[in-house]
C-alpha positions in Angstrom: 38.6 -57.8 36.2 38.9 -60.9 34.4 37.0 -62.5 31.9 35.6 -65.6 33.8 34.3 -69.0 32.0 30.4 -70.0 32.8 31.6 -72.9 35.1 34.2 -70.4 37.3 30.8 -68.4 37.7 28.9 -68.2 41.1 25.3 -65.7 40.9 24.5 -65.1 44.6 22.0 -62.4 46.1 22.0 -61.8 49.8 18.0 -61.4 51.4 17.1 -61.0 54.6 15.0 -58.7 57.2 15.7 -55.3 56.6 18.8 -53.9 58.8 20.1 -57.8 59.3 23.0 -56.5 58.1 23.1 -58.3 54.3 24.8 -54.6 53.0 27.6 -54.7 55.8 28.3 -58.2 55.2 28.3 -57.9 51.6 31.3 -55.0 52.4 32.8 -57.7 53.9 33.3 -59.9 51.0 34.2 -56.8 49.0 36.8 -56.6 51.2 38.4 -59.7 51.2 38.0 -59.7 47.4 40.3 -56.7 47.7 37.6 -54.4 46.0 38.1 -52.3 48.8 41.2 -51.4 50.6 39.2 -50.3 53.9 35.4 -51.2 54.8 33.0 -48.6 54.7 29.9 -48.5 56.4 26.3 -48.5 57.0 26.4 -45.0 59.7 29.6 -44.0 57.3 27.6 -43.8 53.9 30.0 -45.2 52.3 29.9 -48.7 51.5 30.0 -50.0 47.9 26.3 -51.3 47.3 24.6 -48.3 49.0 25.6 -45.5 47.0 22.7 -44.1 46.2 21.9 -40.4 48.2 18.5 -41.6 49.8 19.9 -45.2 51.2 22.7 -43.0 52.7 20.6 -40.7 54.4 17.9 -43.1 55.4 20.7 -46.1 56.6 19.3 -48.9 54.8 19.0 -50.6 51.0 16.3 -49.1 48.9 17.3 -50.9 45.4 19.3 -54.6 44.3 22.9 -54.0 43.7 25.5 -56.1 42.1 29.0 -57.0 43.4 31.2 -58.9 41.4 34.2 -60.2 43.5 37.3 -62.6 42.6 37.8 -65.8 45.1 40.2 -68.2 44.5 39.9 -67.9 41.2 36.7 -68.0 40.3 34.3 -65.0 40.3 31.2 -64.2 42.8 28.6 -61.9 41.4 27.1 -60.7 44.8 23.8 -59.1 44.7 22.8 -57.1 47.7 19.1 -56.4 47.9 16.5 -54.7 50.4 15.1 -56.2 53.0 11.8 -53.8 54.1 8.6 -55.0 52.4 8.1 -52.3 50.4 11.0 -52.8 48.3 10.4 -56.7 47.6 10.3 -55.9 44.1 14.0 -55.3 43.7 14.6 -58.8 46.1 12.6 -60.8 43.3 14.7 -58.7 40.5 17.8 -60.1 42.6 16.8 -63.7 43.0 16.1 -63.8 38.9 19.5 -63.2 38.6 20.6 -65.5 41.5 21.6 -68.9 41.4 21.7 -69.0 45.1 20.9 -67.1 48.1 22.7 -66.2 51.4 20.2 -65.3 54.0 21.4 -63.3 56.7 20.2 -63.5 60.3 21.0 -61.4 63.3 23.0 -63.9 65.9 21.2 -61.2 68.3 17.8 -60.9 66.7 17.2 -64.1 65.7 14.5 -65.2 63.1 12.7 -62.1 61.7 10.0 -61.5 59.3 12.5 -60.5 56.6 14.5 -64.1 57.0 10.7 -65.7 56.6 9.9 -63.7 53.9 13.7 -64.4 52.1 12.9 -68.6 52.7 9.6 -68.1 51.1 10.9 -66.6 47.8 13.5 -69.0 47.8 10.9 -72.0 47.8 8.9 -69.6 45.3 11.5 -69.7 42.8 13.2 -72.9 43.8 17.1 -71.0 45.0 19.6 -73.2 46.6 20.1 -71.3 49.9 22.8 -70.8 52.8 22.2 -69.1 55.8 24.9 -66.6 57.6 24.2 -65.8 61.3 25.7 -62.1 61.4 26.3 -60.3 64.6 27.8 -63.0 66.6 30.7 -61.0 68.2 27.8 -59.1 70.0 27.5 -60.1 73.6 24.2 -61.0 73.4 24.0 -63.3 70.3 22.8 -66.9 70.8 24.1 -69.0 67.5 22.3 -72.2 68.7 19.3 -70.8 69.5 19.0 -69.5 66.2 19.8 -72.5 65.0 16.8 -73.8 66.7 14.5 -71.0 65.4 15.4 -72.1 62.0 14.7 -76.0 62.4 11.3 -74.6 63.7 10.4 -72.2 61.3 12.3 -73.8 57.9 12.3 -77.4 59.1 14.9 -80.1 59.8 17.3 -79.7 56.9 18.7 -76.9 58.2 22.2 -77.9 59.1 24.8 -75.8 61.0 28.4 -76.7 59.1 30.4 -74.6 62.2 30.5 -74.0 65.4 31.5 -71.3 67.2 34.4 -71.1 69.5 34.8 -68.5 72.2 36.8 -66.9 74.7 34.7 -66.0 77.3 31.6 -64.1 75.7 34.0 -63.2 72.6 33.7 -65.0 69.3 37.3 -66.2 69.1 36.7 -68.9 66.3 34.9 -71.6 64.5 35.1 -75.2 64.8 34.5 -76.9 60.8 31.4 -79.4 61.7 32.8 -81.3 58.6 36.5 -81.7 59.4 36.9 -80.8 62.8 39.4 -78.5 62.5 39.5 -75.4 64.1 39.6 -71.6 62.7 40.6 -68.5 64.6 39.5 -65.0 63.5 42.1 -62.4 63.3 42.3 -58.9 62.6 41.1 -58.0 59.2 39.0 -61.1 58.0 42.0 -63.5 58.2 42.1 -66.5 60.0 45.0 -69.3 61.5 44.5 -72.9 61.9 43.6 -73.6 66.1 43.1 -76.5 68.5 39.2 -77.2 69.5 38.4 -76.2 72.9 37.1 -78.5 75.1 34.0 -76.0 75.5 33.3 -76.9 71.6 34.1 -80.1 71.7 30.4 -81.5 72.5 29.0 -79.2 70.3 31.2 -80.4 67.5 30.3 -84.0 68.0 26.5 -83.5 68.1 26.5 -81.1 64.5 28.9 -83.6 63.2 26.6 -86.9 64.1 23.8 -85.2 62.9 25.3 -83.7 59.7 26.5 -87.2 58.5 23.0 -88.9 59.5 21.6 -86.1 57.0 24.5 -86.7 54.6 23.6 -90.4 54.5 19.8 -90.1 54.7 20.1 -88.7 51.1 21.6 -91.1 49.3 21.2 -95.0 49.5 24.8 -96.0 49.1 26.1 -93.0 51.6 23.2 -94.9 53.9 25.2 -98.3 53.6 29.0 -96.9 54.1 27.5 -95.2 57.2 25.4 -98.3 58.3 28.7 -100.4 58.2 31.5 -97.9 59.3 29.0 -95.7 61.5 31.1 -92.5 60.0 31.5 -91.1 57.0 34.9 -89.3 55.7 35.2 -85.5 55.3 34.8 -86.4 51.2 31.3 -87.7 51.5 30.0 -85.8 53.8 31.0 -82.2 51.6 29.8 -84.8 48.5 26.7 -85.4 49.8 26.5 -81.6 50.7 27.3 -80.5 47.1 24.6 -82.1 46.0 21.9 -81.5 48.4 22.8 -77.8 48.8 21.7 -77.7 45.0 18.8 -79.5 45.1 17.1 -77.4 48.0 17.7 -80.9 50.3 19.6 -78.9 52.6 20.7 -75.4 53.6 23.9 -74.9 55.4 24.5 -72.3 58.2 27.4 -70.5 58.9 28.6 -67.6 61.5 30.2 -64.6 61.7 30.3 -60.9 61.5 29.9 -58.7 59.0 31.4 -55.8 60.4 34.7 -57.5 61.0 34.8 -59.8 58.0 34.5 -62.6 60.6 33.5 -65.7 59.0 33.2 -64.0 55.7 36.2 -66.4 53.9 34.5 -69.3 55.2 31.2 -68.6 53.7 32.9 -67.2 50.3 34.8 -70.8 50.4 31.9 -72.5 50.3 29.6 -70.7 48.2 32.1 -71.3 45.6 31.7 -75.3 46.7 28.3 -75.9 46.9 26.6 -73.0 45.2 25.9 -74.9 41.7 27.5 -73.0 38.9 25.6 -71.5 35.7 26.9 -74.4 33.7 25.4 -77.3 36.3 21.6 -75.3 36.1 19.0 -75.3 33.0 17.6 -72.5 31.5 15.1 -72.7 28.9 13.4 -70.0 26.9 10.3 -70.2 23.9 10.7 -69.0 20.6 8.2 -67.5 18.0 7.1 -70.6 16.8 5.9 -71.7 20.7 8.5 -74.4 21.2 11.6 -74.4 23.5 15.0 -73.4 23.1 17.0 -74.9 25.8 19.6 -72.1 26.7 21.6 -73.7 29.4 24.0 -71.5 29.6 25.6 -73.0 27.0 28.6 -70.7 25.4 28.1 -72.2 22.1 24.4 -71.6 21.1 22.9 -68.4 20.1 23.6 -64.9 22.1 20.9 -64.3 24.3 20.7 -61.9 27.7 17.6 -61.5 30.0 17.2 -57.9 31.6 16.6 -58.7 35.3 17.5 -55.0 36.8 16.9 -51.0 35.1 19.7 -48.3 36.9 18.7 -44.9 36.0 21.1 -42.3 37.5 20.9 -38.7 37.0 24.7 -38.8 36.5 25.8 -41.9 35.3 22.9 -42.6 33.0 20.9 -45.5 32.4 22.2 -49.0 32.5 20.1 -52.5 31.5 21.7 -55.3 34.1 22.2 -58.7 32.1 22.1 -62.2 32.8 23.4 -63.9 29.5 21.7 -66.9 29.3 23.5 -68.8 25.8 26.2 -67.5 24.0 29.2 -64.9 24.7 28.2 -61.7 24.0 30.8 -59.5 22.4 31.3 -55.8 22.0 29.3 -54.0 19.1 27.0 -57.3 18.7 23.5 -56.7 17.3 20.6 -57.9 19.3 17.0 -57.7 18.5 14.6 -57.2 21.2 11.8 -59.9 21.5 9.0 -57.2 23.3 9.8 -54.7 20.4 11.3 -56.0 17.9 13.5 -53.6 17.6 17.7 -54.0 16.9 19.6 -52.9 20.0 23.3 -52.4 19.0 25.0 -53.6 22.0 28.3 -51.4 22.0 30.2 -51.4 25.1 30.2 -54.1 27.6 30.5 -53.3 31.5 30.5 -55.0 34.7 29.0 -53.1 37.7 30.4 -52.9 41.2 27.9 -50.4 42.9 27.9 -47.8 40.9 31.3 -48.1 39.1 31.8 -49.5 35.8 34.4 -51.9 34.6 34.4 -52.2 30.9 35.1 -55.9 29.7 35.6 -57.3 26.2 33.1 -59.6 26.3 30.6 -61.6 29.0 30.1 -65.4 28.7 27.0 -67.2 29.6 25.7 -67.4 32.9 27.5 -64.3 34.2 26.0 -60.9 34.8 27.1 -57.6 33.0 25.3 -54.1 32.5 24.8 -52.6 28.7 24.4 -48.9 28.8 21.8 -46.7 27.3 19.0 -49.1 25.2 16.5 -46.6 24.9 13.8 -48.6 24.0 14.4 -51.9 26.6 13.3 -52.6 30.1 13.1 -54.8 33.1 12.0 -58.1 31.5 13.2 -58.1 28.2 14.8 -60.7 26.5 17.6 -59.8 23.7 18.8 -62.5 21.7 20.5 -63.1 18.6 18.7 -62.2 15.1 17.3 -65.6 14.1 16.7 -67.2 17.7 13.7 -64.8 18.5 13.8 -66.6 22.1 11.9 -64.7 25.2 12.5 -65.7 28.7 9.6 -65.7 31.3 9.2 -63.4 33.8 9.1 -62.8 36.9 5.6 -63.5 39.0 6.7 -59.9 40.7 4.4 -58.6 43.7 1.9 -56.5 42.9 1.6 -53.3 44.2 -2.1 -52.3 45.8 -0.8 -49.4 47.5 -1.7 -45.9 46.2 -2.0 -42.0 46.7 -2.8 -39.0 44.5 -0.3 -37.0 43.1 -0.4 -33.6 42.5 2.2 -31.1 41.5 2.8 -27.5 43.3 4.8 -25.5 41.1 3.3 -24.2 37.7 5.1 -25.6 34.7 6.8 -28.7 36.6 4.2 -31.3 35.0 6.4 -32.7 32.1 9.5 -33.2 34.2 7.7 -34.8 36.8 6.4 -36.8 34.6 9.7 -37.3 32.5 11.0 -38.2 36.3 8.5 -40.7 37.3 8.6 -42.7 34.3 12.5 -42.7 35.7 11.6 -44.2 38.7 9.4 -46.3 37.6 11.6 -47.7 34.9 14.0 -48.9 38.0 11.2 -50.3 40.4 9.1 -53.0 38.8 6.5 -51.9 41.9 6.0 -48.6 41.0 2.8 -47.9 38.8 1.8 -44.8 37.1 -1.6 -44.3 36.4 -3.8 -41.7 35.0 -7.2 -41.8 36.8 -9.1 -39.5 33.8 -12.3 -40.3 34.9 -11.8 -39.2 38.5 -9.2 -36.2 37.3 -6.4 -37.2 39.2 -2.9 -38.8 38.9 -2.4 -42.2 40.9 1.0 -44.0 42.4 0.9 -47.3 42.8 3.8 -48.7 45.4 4.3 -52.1 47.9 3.8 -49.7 51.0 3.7 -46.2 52.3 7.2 -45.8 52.7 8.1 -46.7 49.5 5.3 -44.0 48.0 7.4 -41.4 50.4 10.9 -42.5 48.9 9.3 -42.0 45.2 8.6 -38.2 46.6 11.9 -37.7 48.1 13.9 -39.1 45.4 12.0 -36.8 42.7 13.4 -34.0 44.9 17.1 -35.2 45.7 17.5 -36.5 42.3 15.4 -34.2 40.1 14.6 -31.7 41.7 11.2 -31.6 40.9 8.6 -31.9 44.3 5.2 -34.0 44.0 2.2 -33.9 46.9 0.7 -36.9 47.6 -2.8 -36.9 48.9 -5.3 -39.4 49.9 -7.4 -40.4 46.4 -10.5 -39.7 45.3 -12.2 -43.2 45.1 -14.6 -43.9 42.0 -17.8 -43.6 43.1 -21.1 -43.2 40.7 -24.2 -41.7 40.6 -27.3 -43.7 40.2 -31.6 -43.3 40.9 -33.2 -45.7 43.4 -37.1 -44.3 41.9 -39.0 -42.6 39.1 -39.8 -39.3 38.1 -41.7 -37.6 35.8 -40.1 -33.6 35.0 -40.1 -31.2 32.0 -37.5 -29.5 30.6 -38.0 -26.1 29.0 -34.9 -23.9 27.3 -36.8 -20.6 26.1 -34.1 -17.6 25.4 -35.7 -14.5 23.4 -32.0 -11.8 22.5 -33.5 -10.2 19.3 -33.7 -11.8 16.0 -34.1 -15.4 16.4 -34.3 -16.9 20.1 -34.2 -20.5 21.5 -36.8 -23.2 22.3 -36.6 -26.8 23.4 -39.2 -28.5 25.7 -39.1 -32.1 26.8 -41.2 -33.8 28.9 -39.5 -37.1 30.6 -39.9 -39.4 32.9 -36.1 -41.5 34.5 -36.1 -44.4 36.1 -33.7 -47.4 37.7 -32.5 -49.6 34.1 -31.4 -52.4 36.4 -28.1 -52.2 34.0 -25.2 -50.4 36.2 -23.0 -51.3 33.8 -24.1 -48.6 31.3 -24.6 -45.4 31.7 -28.3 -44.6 30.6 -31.0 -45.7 28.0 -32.2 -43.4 25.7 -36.0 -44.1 24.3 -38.3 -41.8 22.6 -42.4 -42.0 23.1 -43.2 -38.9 21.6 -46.8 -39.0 19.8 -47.9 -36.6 17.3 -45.0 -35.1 16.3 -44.8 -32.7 19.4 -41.3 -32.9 19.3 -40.1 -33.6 15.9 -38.5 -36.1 15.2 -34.9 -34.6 14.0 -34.1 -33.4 17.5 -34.3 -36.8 18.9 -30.3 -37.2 18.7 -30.3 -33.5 20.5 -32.1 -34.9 23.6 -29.9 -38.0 23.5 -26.5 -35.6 23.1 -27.9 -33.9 26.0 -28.0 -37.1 28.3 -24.7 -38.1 27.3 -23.3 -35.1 28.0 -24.8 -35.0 31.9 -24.2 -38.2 32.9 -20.5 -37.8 32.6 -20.7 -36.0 35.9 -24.0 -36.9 37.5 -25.8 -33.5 39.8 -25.6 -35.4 42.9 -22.0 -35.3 43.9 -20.7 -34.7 40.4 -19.9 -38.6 39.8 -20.8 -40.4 36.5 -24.1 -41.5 36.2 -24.9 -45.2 35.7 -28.5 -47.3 35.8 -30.7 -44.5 34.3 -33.5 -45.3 32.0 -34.8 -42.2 29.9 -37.5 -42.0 28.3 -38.9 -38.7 25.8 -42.5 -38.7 25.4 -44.0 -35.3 25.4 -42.6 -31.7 24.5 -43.4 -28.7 22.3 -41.4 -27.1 19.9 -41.2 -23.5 18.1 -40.9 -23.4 14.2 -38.3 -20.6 14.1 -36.7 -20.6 17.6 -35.9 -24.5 18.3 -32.8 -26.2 17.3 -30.8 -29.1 18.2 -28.7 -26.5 20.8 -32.1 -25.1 22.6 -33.1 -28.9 23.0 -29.9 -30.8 24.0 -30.2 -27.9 27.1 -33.6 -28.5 27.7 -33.0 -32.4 27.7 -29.8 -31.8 30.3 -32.1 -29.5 32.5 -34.6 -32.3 32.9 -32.1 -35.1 33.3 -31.1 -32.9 36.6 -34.2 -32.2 37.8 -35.2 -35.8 36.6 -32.2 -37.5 38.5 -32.6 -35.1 41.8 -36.2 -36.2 41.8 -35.7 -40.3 41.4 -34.1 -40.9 44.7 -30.6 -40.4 43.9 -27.8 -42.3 45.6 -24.1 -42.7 45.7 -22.6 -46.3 44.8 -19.0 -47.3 45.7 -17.0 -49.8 44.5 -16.5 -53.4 46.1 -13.2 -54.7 45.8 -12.5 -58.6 46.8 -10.2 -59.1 49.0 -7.6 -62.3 50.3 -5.5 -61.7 53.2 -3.1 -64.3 53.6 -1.9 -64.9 57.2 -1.1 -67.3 59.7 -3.3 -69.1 61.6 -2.8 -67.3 65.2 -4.1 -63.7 63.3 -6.6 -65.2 61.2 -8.8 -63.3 64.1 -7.3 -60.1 64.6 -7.6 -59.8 60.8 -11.2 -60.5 60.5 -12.1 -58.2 63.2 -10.4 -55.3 61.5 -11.9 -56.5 58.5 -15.4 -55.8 60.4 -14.3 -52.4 61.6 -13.9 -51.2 57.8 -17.2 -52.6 56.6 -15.9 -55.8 55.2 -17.9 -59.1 55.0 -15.9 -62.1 55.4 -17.0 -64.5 52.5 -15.0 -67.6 54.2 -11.3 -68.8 54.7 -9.1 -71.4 53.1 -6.0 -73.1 54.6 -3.0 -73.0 52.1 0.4 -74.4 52.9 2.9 -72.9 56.0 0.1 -73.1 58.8 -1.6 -70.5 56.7 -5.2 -69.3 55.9 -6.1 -67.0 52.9 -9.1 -65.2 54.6 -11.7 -63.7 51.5 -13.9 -61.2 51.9 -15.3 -57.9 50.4 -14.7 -54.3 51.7 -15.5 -51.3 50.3 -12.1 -49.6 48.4 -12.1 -46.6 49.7 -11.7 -48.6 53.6 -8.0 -49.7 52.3 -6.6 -46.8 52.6 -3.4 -48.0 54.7 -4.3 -51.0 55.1 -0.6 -52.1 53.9 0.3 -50.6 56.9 -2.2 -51.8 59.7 -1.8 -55.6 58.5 2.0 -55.6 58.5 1.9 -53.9 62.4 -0.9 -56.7 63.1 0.4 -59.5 62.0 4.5 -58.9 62.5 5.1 -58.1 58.5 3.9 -61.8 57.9 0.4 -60.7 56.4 -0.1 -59.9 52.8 -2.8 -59.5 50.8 -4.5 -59.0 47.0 -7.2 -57.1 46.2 -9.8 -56.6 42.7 -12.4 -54.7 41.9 -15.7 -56.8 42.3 -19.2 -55.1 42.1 -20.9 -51.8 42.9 -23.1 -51.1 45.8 -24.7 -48.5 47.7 -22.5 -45.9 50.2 -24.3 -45.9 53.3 -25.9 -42.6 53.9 -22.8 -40.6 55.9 -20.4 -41.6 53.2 -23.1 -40.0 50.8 -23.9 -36.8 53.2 -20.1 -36.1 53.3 -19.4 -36.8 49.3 -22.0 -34.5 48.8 -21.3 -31.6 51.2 -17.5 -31.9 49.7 -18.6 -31.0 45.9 -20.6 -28.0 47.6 -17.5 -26.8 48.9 -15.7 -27.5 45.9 -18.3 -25.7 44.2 -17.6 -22.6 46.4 
């Protein structure tokens, strides 16, 4: 492939509901790019972008892929990306990269969640967009009335810029909205000039009237040409379009099929005409010093790349996907990384087209390119020149609140799985690893439920290492709602010297449940001396770790010595840190002892029409709704507090509830009592673990 000049440079990622068919049409454009020589597909397994074993099997995108194309002499960097929820992280990795977005719609399914959920992120990180209504040689799809799905959901500057033509209920065609001129599809993507039916002629006319009223509602002196001529040329219009398709103004649709490559040179045309090139965006990063350094894509300031995507294969290795954003980086150039510090020698430069690799001499700015094996970057990182010490933000990427227990079956598998995970996770900015110590468990943190199941089955396919996930065990704690007053008594006579400790306490509530205990000594008289004092105190510590109720830690305990005896010979600090950790458990069983769980806050953002299914779930898992607040896109944000171990799939139950539209964020907030059958069966589960 060719070494292509920021200005010849179009970044484009494709987003969409999952199954819309963003993967086949993106085989489509690597078609008529001539990366291919036949189109593979989705059923096939074998199309460019979804080459990875577990997107084959399950028959949809699990990770962002890049596919760079030539098109009339300029270069497309197309970057195909997921659609189901649970893989949003590798959409947001995409559009980071992106300077526009194609989002593809089902002519037969219309508007889906995905398509919402692809405008959103666009607005979110301010993407030109274009929309490509895909399926349209099926019987059954309706191109106006998802035209009218769009202008409902997106708003009135959505603009179809075709038409389509058909012979009967086939797609035959396109009329041009802009130009009038009519296209026919023929075999293999190509097309031949046609005459407009008289069955698209009034269709024509009312996109075109409408187009050029949009055209000259955005600029004042398009407003007077079209106020004194009541048309507007061809030129202005696709002028006016350049630069409203840039600004966000506007978002053009288009149709076609992906499966034939229908409609598929149309839409590359114009990607290349109104998408806004590298060179036409700013890009600024902030140096050491905390002022600005104004990339811009410019090839003449300092080298500089941004690491928007990790690839870790088992059999290709690991590649760092770059977005140069100043500079033309060069073979063997040395970049320091801003996160470490550390000097990455940059040694050979590649393109990626799936999972081949194209080796390039060098990668100007604004274009995307893969470096292979920097051990010590990752997703985020900025490398820049030595001297320019710039860092680019990152992305606000969606948090994942979706977790399980891990646990490993096979004896002596621990460090791979490990070694494996941290893989994984390396490639998927939603995957967490955390170790729960204080709980004893191993915790995977994901978007959803499927994508914690993928994580499993990927461990196996690719590793060959297998993980069980179990529900987790939630971090409860041990506390005392009363007083008691118990003694203590170690006494241990085995020949020679024995051992003797006897405390006399009394616990109560400390009102302080964010510590542990409090230790105070009463003692009068020297009954206990003085020197075993710490020995009591070691004794608490070590028994509040995990408490005798449910085997919990301990919080809220005041302690208090004031009375033992003591023998001269026998006693030591052993005998009386045992005789201080028999009391505490008497003590603690004695005090009225409860179980606490943890409150997390919760905000459920959703549209208005479910703002009541949601709060009546939210009722059914013990959650008090605190109030709600109306945000922007007919929304509410509906707050409240649940208990965290009533979250367990909740991913799930909202997305079925509210269509995949809900999402929501959740914190830890306070502690507070388990009601009495949460307590009974935390209880009765340590006496069978204790079996």
């Amino acid at each position: 492939m060719n070494v292509y000049k920021t200005e010849d440079i179009r970044n484009v990622v494709l987003l969409g509901h999952g199954s819309s068919g963003k993967t086949t049409l993106a085989e489509g454009m690597a078609f008529l790019g001539g990366i291919v020589s036949r189109m593979g597909t989705i059923t096939g397994g074998n199309t460019v972008s979804d080459f990875d074993k577990e997107e084959q099997k399950r028959g949809f995108s699990l990770s962002a892929t890049v596919i760079p194309l030539e098109w009339n002499k300029k270069k497309i960097n197309i970057i195909d990306t997921p659609g189901y929820f649970d893989f949003v992280g590798e959409a947001e990795q995409g559009l980071s990269a992106a300077d526009g977005a194609v989002i593809v719609i089902s002519g037969k399914d219309g508007v889906q969640t995905g398509a919402v959920k692809a405008w959103e992120l666009c607005e979110k990180y301010n993407v030109p967009r274009m929309i490509f209504v895909t399926d349209m040689d099926l019987a059954d799809a309706d191109f106006g009335k998802v035209v009218e799905d769009c202008e409902a959901k997106f708003g009135q500057n959505v603009a179809p810029v075709v038409e389509p033509i058909k012979e009967g209920d086939k797609l035959a065609g396109f009329v041009d909205i802009i130009t009038g001129e009519g296209t026919k599809f023929l075999d293999g993507g190509k097309t031949a000039s046609c005459d407009v039916p008289a069955s698209a002629q009034d269709a024509y006319e009312t996109g075109h009237n409408e187009l050029m009223e949009a055209a000259a509602g955005s600029d004042e002196e398009l407003m007077e040409v079209y106020f004194e001529n009541g048309e507007l040329t061809a030129e202005e219009i696709q002028g006016a379009l350049k630069n409203n398709v840039a600004s966000g103004d506007l978002v053009p649709m288009y149709l076609g099929c992906g499966v034939t490559a229908a409609g598929v040179a149309k839409l590359l045309n114009d990607i290349i005409e109104y998408i806004p090139s590298p060179a036409q965006i700013k890009c600024a990063g902030t140096l050491d010093d905390g002022s600005e350094f104004n990339a811009d894509y410019d090839d003449a300031k300092a080298k500089s790349v941004y690491i928007f995507k990790t690839m870790v294969d088992p059999f290709i290795g690991k590649y760092s996907l770059i977005k140069v954003k100043s500079g033309v980086l060069k073979t063997d150039d040395q970049l320091v990384n801003g996160r470490t510090n550390n000097t990455e020698k940059v040694g050979k430069l590649y393109l990626l087209q799936g999972n081949k690799t194209i080796e390039v001499p060098e990668i100007h700015a604004g274009d995307i390119g893969a470096l292979a094996k920097l051990d010590d970057a990752k997703t985020g990182d900025t490398l820049a020149q030595k001297g320019t010490s710039v860092t680019y933000p990152i992305p606000d990427f969606t948090k994942p609140y979706t977790y399980m227990r891990y646990t490993v079956p096979n004896k002596g598998e621990d460090d791979k799985v490990s070694s494996a995970l941290v893989r994984l996770a390396a490639e998927d900015v939603t995957l967490k690893l955390v170790n729960d110590s204080a709980n004893g468990q191993q915790l995977l943190y994901a978007v959803g439920d499927q994508a914690l199941e993928i994580v499993k089955s990927k461990l196996m396919s690719r590793y060959k290492v297998e993980i069980n996930l179990e529900p987790p065990r939630y971090a409860f704690k041990e506390t005392i709602t009363k007083e008691s007053d118990v003694q203590g008594k170690h006494k241990k006579q085995s020949g020679g010297h024995g051992q003797y400790g006897d405390v006399r306490m009394r616990f109560s509530p400390s009102g302080d449940n964010e510590s542990a205990y409090v230790f105070e000594e009463q003692v009068v008289g020297g009954s206990v001396p003085r020197n075993y004092f710490p020995a009591v105190d070691k004794g608490l510590a070590e028994s509040v770790v995990a408490g005798p109720l449910a085997g919990y830690p301990v919080v809220g305990v005041k302690a208090v010595l004031y009375d033992g005896s003591y023998h001269p010979v026998d006693s030591s600090e052993a005998a009386f840190k045992i005789a201080a950790s028999l009391a505490f458990k008497d003590g603690f069983m004695k005090a009225g002892p409860v179980l606490l769980e943890p409150i997390m806050n919760l905000k459920v953002t959703v549209p208005n029409d479910f703002t009541g299914d949601v709060m009546g779930d939210l009722n059914k898992r013990r959650g008090r709704v605190l109030g709600m607040n109306p945000v922007a896109g007919g929304k509410q944000v509906v707050e409240a507090e649940i208990p965290e171990m009533e979250l367990f799939g909740y991913c799930t139950v909202l997305r079925s509830m509210t269509g995949g539209i809900g999402t929501y964020e959740v914190n830890f907030d306070h502690y507070e009592q388990a009601p009495r059958d949460i307590q009974e069966k935390e209880v009765a589960k340590k006496a069978a673990e204790a079996e």
